[in-house]
C-alpha positions as CSV (number, residue, x, y, z in Angstrom):
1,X,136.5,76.4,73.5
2,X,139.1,78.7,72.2
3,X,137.4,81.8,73.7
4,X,136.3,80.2,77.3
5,X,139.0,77.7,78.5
6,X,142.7,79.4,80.3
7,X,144.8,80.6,76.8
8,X,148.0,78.4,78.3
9,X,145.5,75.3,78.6
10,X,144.5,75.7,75.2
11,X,148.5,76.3,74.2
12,X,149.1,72.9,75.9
13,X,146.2,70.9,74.3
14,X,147.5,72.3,70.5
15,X,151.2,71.2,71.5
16,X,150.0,67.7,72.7
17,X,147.4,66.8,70.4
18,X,146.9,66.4,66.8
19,X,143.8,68.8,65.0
20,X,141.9,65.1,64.3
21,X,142.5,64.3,68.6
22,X,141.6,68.4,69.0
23,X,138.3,67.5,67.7
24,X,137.6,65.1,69.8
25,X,138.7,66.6,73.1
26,X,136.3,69.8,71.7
27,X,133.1,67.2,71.6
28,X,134.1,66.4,75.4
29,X,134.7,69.3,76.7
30,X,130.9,71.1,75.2
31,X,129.6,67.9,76.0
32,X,126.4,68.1,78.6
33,X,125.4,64.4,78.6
34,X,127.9,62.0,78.2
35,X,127.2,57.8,78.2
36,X,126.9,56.2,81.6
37,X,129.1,53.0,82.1
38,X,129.7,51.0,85.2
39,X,131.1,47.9,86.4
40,X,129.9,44.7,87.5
41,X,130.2,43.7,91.1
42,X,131.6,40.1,91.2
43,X,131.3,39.8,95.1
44,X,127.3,40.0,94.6
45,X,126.5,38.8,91.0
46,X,127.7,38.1,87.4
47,X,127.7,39.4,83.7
48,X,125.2,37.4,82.8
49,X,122.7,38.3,85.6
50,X,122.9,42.0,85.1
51,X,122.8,41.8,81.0
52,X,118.9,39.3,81.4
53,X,118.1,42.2,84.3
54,X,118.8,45.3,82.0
55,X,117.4,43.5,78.6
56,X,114.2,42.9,81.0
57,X,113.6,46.6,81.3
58,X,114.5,47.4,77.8
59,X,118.2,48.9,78.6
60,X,120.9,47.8,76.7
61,X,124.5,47.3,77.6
62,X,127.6,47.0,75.5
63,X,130.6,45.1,76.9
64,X,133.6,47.0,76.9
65,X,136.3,44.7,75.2
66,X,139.4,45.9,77.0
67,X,137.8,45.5,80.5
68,X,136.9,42.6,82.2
69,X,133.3,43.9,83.6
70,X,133.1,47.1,82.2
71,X,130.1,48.4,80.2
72,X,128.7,51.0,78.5
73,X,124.8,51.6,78.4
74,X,123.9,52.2,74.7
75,X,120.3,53.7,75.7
76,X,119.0,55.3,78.4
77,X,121.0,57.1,81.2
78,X,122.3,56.9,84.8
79,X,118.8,57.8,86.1
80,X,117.5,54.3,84.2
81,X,119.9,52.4,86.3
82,X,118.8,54.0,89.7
83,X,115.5,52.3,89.9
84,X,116.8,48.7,89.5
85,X,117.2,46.8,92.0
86,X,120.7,45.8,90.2
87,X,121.7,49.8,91.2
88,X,120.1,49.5,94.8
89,X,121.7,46.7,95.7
90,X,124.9,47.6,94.7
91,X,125.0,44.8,92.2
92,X,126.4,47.1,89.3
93,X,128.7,50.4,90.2
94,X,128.9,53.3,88.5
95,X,132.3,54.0,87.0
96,X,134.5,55.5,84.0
97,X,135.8,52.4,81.8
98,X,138.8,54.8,81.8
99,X,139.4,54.4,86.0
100,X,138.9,50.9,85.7
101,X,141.9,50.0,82.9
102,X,144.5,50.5,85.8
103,X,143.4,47.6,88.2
104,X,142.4,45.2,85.5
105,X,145.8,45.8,84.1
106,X,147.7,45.5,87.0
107,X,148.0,41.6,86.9
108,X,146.6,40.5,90.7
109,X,146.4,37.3,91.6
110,X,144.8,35.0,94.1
111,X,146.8,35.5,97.3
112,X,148.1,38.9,96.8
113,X,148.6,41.3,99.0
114,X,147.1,44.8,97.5
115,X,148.2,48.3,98.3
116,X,145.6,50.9,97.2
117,X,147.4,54.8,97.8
118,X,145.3,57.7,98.0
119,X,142.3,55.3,97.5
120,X,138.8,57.2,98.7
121,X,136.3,57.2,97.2
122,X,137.2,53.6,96.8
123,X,136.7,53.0,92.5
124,X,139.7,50.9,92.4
125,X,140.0,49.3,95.8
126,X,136.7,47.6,95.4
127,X,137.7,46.7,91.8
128,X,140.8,45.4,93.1
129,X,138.5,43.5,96.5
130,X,136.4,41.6,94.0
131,X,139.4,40.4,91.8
132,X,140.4,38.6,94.8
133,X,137.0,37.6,95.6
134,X,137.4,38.7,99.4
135,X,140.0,36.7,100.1
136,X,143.7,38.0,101.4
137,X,144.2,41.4,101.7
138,X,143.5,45.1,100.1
139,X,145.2,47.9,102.2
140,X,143.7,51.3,101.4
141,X,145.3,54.3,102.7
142,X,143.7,57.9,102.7
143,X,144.1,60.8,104.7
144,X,141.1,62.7,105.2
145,X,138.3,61.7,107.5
146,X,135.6,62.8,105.2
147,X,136.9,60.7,102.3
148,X,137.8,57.5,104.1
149,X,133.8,57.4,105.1
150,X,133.5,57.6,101.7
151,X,135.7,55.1,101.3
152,X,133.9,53.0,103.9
153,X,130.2,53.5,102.4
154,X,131.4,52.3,99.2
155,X,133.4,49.3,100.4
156,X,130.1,47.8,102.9
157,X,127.5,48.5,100.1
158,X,130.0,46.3,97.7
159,X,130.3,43.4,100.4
160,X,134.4,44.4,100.1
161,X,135.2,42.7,103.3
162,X,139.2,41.8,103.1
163,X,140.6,45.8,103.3
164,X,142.3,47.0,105.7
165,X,141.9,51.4,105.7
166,X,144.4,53.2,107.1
167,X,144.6,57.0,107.3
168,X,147.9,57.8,106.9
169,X,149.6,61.2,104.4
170,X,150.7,59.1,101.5
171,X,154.2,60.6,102.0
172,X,155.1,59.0,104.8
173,X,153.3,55.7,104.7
174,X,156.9,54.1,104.6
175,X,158.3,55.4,107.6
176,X,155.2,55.2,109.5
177,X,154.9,51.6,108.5
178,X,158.0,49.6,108.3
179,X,156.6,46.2,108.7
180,X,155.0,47.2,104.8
181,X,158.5,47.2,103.4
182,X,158.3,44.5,100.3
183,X,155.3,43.7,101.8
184,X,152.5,44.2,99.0
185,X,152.7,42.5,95.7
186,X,150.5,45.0,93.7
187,X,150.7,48.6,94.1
188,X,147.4,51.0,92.7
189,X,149.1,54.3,92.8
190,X,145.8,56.9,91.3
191,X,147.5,59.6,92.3
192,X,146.1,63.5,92.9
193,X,146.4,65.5,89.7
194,X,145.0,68.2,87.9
195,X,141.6,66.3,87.2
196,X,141.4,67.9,83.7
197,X,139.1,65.5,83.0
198,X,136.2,67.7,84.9
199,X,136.5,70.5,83.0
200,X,133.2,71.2,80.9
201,X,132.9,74.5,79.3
202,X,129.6,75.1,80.3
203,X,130.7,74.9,84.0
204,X,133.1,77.9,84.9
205,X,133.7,76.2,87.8
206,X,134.6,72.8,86.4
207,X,138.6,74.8,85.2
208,X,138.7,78.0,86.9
209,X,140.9,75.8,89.4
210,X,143.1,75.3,86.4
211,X,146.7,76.8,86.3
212,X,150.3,75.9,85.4
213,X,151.6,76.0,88.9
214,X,148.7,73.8,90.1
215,X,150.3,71.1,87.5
216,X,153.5,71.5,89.2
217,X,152.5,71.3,92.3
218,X,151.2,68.1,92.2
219,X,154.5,66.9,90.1
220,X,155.8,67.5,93.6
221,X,153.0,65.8,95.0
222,X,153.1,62.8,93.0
223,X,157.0,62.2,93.4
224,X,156.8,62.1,97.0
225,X,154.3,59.5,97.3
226,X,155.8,57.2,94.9
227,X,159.2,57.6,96.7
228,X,157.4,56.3,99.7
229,X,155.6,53.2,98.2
230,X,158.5,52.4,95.9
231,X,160.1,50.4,98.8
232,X,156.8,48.8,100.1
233,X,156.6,46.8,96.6
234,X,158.3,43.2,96.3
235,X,160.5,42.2,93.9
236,X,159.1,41.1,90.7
237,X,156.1,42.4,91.6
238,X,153.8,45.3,90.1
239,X,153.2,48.9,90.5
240,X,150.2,50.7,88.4
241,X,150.6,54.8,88.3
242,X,147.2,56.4,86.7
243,X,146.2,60.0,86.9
244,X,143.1,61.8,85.5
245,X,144.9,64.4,83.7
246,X,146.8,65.0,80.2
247,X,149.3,67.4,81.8
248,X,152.9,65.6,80.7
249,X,154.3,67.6,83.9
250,X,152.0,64.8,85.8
251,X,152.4,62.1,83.7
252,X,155.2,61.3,81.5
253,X,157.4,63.2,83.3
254,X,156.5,61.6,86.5
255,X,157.5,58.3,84.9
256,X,160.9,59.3,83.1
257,X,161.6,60.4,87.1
258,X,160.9,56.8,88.4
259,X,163.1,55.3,85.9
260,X,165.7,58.0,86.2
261,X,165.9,57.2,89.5
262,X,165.1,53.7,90.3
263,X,167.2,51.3,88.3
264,X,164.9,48.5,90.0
265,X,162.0,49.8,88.1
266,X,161.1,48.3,84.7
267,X,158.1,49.6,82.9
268,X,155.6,47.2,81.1
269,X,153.9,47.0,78.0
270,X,150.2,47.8,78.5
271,X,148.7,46.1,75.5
272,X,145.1,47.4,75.0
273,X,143.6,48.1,71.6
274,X,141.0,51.0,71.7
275,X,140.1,53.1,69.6
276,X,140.6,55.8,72.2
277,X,143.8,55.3,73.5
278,X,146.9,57.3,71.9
279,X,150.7,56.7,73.0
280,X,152.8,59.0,75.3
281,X,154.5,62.2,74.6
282,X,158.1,61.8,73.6
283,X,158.7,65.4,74.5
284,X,156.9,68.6,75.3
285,X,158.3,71.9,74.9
286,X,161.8,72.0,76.2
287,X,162.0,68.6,78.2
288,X,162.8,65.3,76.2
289,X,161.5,62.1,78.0
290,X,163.0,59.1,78.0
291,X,162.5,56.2,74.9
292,X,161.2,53.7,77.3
293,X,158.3,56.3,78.6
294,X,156.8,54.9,75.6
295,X,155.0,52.0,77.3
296,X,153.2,54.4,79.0
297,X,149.7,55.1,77.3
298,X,147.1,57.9,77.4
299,X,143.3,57.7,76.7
300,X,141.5,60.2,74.7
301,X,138.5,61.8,76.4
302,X,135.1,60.8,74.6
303,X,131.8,60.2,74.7
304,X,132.0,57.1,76.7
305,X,136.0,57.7,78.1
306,X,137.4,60.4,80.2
307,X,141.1,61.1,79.9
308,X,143.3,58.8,81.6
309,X,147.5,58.3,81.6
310,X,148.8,54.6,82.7
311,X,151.9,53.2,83.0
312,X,152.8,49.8,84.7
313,X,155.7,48.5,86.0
314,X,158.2,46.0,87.4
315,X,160.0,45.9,90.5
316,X,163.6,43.9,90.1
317,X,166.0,42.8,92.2
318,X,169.0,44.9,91.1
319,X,172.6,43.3,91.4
């Protein structure tokens, strides 16, 4: 690893993690086969439907314990699934367990309204659709053409039937909408990053996008969206802010800015015990976050997890 990845991303990775952690993150990035988990799709069957289907054909799955349909398949591999008619039918979908802690964490309840930013290829937004079980409303805003059809393949094969897709620049879905103000009562905020977790050292071009000022950039990025949305959330209601990356620059610091900035903004305790997940940065390098950044939680990259950063919050009426 040491004598392939960018020096500074290896300079970063040693200030962040510990030499047990290190390990770890070695194993995923040299890893070429990594376990295949998905969710189950609510809106077309149930747990116990797919588990008597994949025992029939000699697969088995292991529930994930911090998700509420998430599994991992203990033998076998994505190509297994492909054949079932479970896969065809859309009855299971492929996804990290990582990508799926940030909707089933973000607390939504029947007759919600449901704001999904930035939210082709659709991961979450059909999560968050079958929460609700097709009733109210799921707004999901992108703004490229190519990734709303995505969006729209994934949503029809699902049966996701109550969203609403705008195309829309993140950045300016405030002022381009002001009948959204304190309209939604759940905000999914998966925001762009880095993507760190793609890098796999035996694919140059999986991190030969990397660099510092990339990072930075999408600090910039990330800030202008959530100043946009902020105002769209109603009070006491929720806001969910994931990225795909370990950079602090995109995470922590991202959060210390909202709270720096937004007194209405409390963060929330994200109470999940895994054996992969591992607390925020208090500080990196030069720049001290805040104490109460440390709701915020990160999940290791393994075998069966990429690496994830959530942090959840509150929106308050301030006096």
């Amino acid at each position: 690893m040491n004598n392939i990845l960018p020096k500074d991303l290896i300079d970063r990775l040693t200030e962040i993690y510990t030499p047990l952690e290190m390990e770890i993150i070695d194993k995923w990035f040299s890893c070429e086969k990594r376990k295949t988990s998905f969710r189950v799709n609510t809106l077309k069957s149930s747990d116990r439907e797919i588990l008597a289907v994949l025992k029939d054909n000699n697969l088995i799955a292991t529930k994930v314990d911090i998700l509420k349909h998430g599994y991992i398949l203990e033998n076998g591999s994505e190509s297994d699934l492909w054949w079932l008619d479970i896969y065809k039918q859309w009855k299971i979908y492929l996804q990290s367990i990582s990508s799926q802690i940030p909707v089933d964490y973000l607390g939504i309840k029947d007759f919600n309204k449901v704001l999904d930013i930035t939210a082709a290829p659709g991961w979450k937004t059909s999560q968050a659709s079958a929460i609700l079980k097709n009733t109210w409303e799921v707004v999901a805003v992108d703004n490229n053409q190519i990734r709303i059809d995505k969006l729209n393949f994934t949503l029809k094969r699902q049966w996701c039937r109550n969203v609403n897709i705008i195309k829309s620049d993140a950045k300016f879905i405030s002022n381009k909408n002001p009948d959204f103000k304190e309209f939604f009562d759940c905000v999914i905020a998966d925001l762009p990053c880095s993507a760190e977790w793609k890098i796999n050292i035996h694919k140059e071009k999986s991190y030969g996008f990397w660099s510092v000022s990339n990072i930075k950039k999408n600090y910039y990025v990330q800030k202008d969206i959530l100043n946009s949305v902020i105002p769209l959330i109603k009070n006491n209601w929720t806001l969910i802010y994931s990225t795909c990356t370990l950079a602090p620059e995109e995470n922590e610091a991202v959060v210390h800015m909202l709270l720096s900035n937004y007194p209405e903004l409390q963060i929330q305790d994200i109470n999940i015990d895994y054996k992969y997940s591992k607390k925020w940065i208090s500080w990196f390098w030069k720049h001290v976050y805040r104490k109460d950044v440390s709701k915020s939680i990160r999940i290791l990259p393994s075998e069966e997890s990429e690496w994830f950063f959530v942090a959840k919050f509150k929106k308050v009426k301030v006096t």
